[in-house]
N, C-alpha and C positions, 0 to 999 in steps of 0.2 A: 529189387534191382541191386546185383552187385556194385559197390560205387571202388570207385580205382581203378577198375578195370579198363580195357580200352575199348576201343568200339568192335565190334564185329562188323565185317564184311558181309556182303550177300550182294552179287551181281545180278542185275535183272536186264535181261536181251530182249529188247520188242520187235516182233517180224510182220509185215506189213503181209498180208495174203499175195499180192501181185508179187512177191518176191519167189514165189512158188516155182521150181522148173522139175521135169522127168529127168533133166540129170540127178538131181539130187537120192534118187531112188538108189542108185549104188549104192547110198551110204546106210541104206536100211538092210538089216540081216533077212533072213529070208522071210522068219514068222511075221516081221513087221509090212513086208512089201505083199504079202497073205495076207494079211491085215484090210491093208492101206488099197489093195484091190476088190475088196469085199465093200466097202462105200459105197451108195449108190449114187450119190451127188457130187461132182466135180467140186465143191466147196469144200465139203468132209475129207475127201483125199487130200489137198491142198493144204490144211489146218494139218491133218495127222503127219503129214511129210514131213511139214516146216518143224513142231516141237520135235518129230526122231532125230531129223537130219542137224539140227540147230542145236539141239542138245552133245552130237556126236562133238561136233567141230568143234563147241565153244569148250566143252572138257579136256577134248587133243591138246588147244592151242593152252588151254591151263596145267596141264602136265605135262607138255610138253611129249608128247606123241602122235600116232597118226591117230585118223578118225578110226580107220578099220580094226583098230585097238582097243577102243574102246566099249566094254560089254553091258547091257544092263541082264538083272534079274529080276522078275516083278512079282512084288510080295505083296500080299491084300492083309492088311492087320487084324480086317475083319474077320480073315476064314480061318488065321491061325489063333484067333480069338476063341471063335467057336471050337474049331480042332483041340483045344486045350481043354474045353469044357467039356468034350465028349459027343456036341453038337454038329458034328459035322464040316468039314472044312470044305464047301462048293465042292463044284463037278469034275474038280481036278485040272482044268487046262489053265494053264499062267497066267494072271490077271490080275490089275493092282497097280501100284504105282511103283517106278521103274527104281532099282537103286545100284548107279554104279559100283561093278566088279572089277576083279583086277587091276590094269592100267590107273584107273580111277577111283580104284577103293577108296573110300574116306570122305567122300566127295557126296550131297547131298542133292539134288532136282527137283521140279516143281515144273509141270507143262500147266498153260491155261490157252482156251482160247473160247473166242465171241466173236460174231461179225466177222470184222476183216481183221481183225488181231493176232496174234497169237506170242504167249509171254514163255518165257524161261525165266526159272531164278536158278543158282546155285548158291551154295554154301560149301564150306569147309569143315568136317565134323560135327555138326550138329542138322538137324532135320527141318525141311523148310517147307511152305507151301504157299503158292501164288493164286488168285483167280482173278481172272478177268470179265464182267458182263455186261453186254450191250444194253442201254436202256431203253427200254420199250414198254409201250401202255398200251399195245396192243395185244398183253393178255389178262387172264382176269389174276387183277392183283391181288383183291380181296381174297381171294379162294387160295391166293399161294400164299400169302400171308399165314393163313390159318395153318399151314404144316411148315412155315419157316421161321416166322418169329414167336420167341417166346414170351410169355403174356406179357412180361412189363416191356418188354419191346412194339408191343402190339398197340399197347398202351400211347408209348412214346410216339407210333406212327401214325396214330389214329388223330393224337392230336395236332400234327402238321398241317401247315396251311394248302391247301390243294396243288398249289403251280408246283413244290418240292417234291411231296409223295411218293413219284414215282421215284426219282432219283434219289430218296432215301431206300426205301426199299430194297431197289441193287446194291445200295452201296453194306447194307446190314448183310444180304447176301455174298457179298463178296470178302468180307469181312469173316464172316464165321466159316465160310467153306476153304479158306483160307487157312483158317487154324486146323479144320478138320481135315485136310491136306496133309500138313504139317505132320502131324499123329498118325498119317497112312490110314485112317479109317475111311478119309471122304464121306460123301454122302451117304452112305452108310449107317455112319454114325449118325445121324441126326441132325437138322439143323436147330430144330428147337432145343436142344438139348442146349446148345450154346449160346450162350448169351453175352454181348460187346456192348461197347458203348453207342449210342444215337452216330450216324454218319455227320453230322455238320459239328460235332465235337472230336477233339481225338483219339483216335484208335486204342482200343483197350480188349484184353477178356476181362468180364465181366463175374460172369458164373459158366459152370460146366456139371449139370446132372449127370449120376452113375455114372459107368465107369470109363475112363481114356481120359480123365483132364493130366495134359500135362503138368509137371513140377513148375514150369515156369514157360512165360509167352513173352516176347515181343512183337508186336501189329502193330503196323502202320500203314497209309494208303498208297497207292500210286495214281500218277496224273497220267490219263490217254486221254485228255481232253474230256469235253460234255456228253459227248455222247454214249462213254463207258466208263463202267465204276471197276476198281481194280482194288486189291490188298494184297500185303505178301503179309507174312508170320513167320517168324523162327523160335524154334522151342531151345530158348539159352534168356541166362537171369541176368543177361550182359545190354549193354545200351548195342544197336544194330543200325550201321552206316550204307543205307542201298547205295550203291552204285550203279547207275541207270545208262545201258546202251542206248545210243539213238539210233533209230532204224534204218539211217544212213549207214552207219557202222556193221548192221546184223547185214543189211545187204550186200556189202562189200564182202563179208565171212564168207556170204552164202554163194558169194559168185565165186572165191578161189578154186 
C-alpha cells in the first residue's frame, strides 16, 4: 500500500430488477438490444438492460454528456492472451468486458448481477471489478467447491461450523471473481487459481497461480443484505473509498 496517498474513488449503483422498463432499450446500441432479445427469460433481459442502460447514464452524468454518447468496446483478456501466444483468439464476434470509448475514455466498469440485483462500479483510470451472488444451498456446494476454491481455502471452509458454510462459500466466490473481473480475464481465468482471504475476515488477495496476477489489489465487500454476497476490487496500490448509490437514487437515474 502506497501510504500518503489519498483515497481512490469507485462508485458502486445498485439496481433493483423491478426498476426494469422497454423504454430503457433506446439506450442500448443495436448489438446490445440483439443481444438483450436473444434471452429467453424475462429475468435475463431485465438484468442485461438494467447493467447497458445503467452503465450509459451513470457515465453521461460523470462526463458530463449524453448517454447516446457514450460507446463501449469489449475486450476479452482472455482471447487476446491466447492471440499473443499463437493460440487462437475465439471465434471472432465481440465479447468480454465492456470498456469505455471516446466520450468516456479513461473511465473503468464492472456489471454484476444475481437474483433481483444488479451492481455497476466505476472508476477513474485504473480497472475495477464488482460481483454480486445470491446465496443459495440449493445447489451442490461440495461439488462447486471442488473447482472454486483453492485447497487452503477449502481447508478454511470445511472447517466452518454448518449454519455459515454456505454463505462463506458465496462470499469467497464473489470475492475472487471480483478480482478476476478486474484483470478482464473473468471466469476464464480460473477461480482456483486465486486465492483471498476466509469471508468473516477482511478482504485481501491472498495468492494468484500463473499468469494475470496483478501488480497490486485493493478488495473489499459490499453489503446487499443476507441474502447476497457481493465484492468490488481495483487493481491500484492506493487505499479505495466505495461510494455506494442507494437504489433509490439508481431508480430516480433510470426514470429521467
Amino acid at each position: 500500500m502506497t501510504h500518503g496517498s489519498s483515497p481512490l474513488e469507485s462508485t458502486v449503483w445498485w439496481a433493483h430488477t423491478s426498476a426494469a422498463s422497454d423504454r430503457l432499450l433506446s439506450l442500448l446500441d443495436e448489438a446490445e438490444r440483439t443481444r438483450n432479445a436473444r434471452f429467453r427469460l424475462q429475468a435475463d433481459r431485465d438484468r442485461h438492460l438494467l447493467g447497458r442502460s445503467l452503465a450509459r447514464l451513470a457515465l453521461a452524468e460523470r462526463v458530463g454528456r449524453t448517454p447516446e454518447e457514450i460507446v463501449f468496446d469489449l475486450r476479452c483478456r482472455s482471447c487476446e492472451d491466447k492471440a499473443r501466444t499463437g493460440a487462437g483468439g475465439g471465434d471472432g464476434s465481440p465479447h468480454g468486458k465492456p470498456v469505455p470509448i471516446g466520450a468516456a475514455a479513461g473511465w473503468e466498469i464492472s456489471v454484476s448481477h444475481s437474483g433481483e440485483w444488479v451492481v455497476l462500479a466505476l472508476a477513474e483510470g485504473v480497472p475495477v471489478g464488482v460481483d454480486v451472488e445470491r446465496v443459495s444451498d440449493a445447489r451442490d456446494l461440495d461439488g462447486l467447491a471442488g473447482y472454486t476454491l483453492a485447497d487452503a481455502e477449502r481447508r478454511e471452509w470445511d472447517a466452518l461450523p454448518e449454519p455459515g458454510r454456505v454463505e462463506a462459500f458465496f462470499g469467497y466466490w464473489a470475492r475472487k471473481e471480483a478480482l478476476l473481473k478486474a484483470t478482464g480475464l473473468g471466469l476464464s481465468g480460473g477461480l482456483r487459481r486465486v486465492s483471498v482471504t476466509p469471508p468473516h475476515t477482511p478482504a485481501r488477495l491472498v495468492d494468484w497461480e500463473g499468469g494475470g496476477r496483478p501488480a497490486s489489489a485493493w478488495l473489499g465487500d459490499l453489503d446487499r443484505g443476507t441474502d447476497y454476497r457481493s465484492a468490488l476490487a481495483v487493481l491500484t496500490d492506493r487505499e479505495v473509498t466505495p461510494t455506494v448509490v442507494p437504489p433509490e437514487a439508481t431508480r430516480e437515474l433510470l426514470r429521467r
